[in-house]
DRENROFI-801587 format. One record per residue (C-alpha): residue number from 1; residue in one letter; x, y, z. Coordinates in Angstrom, 3 decimals. Example, Ala and Ser with C-alpha at 12.3 -4.5 7.8 and 13.67 -1.06 7.14 Angstrom:
> i,aa,X,Y,Z
> 1,A,12.300,-4.500,7.800
> 2,S,13.670,-1.060,7.140
***
This chain:
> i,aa,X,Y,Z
> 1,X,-24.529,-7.469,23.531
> 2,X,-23.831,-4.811,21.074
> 3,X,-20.776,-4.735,18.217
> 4,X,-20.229,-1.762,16.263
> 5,X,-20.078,-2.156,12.845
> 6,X,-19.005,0.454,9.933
> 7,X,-21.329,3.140,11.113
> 8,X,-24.468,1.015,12.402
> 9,X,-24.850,-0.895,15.641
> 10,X,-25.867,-4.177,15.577
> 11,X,-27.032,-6.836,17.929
> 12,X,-24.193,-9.704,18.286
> 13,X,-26.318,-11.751,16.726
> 14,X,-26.235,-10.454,13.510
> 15,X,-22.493,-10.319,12.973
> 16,X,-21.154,-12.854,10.416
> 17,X,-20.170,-16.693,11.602
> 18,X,-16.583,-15.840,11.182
> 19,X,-16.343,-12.927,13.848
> 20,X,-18.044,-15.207,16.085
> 21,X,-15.403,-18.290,15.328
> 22,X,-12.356,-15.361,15.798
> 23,X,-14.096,-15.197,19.535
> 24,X,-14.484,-18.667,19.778
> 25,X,-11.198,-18.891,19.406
> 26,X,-9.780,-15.915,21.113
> 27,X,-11.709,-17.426,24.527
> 28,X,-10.128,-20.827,23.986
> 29,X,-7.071,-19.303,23.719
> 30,X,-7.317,-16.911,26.716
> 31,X,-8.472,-19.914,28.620
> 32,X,-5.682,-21.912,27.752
> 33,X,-3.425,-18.903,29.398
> 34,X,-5.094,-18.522,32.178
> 35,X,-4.989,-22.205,33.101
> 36,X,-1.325,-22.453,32.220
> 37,X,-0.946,-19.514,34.430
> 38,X,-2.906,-21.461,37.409
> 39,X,-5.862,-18.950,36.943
> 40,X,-3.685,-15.930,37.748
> 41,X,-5.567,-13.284,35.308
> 42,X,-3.115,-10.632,34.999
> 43,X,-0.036,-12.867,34.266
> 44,X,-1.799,-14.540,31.363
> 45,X,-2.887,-11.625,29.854
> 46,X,0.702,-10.008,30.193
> 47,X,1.966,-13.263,28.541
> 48,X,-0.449,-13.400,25.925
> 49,X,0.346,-9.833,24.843
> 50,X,4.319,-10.543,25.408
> 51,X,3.785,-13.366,22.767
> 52,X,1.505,-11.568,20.646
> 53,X,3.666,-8.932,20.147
> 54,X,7.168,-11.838,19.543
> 55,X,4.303,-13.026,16.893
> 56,X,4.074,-9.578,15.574
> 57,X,7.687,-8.913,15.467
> 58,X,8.378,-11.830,13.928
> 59,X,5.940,-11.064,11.069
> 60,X,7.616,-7.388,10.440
> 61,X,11.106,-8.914,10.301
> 62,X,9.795,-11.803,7.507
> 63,X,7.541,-8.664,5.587
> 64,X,11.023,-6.555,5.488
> 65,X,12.743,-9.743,4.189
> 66,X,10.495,-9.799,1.704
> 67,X,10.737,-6.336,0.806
> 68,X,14.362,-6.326,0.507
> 69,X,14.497,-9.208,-1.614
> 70,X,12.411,-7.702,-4.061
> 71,X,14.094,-4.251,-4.001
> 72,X,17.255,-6.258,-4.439
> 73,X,15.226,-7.678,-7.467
> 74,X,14.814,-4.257,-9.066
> 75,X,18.575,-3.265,-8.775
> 76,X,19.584,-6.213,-9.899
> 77,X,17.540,-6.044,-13.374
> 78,X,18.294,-2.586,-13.737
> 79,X,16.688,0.308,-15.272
> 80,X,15.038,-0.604,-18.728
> 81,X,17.480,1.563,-21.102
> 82,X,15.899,4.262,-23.272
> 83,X,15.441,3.065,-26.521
> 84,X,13.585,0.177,-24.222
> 85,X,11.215,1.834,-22.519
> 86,X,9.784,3.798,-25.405
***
């Protein structure tokens, strides 16, 4: 098989150990679907994409959390005053 890579092609073989523990994992996982979904292909990869995308979600809500708190931050310290910021 055949990966791209940047702008070169490489053989599978040559990508880095980590790539090939990400699909290690990824066929574990869509194995583990499509057993709890009694082998039925298209269900498990509609429910693996249903919770990838909760998983997703999930992450955006926690990342604008974040965000807020630390625009809340700045308001709440204020603008350095004039005679402060020079």
């Amino acid at each position: 098989m055949h990966a791209a890579v940047g702008r070169r092609t490489v053989l599978r073989d040559d990508l880095p150990a980590a790539v090939d523990a990400r699909r290690i994992e990824a066929e574990m996982i869509a194995e583990a679907y499509r057993s709890a979904h009694r082998g039925d292909d298209h269900t498990a990869l509609v429910a693996a994409i249903a919770d990838t995308l909760a998983d997703l979600a999930a992450a955006e809500e926690r990342t604008e959390a974040v965000r807020r708190q630390v625009s809340r931050g700045y308001v709440r310290a204020g603008a350095p005053a004039a005679d402060e910021r020079a």
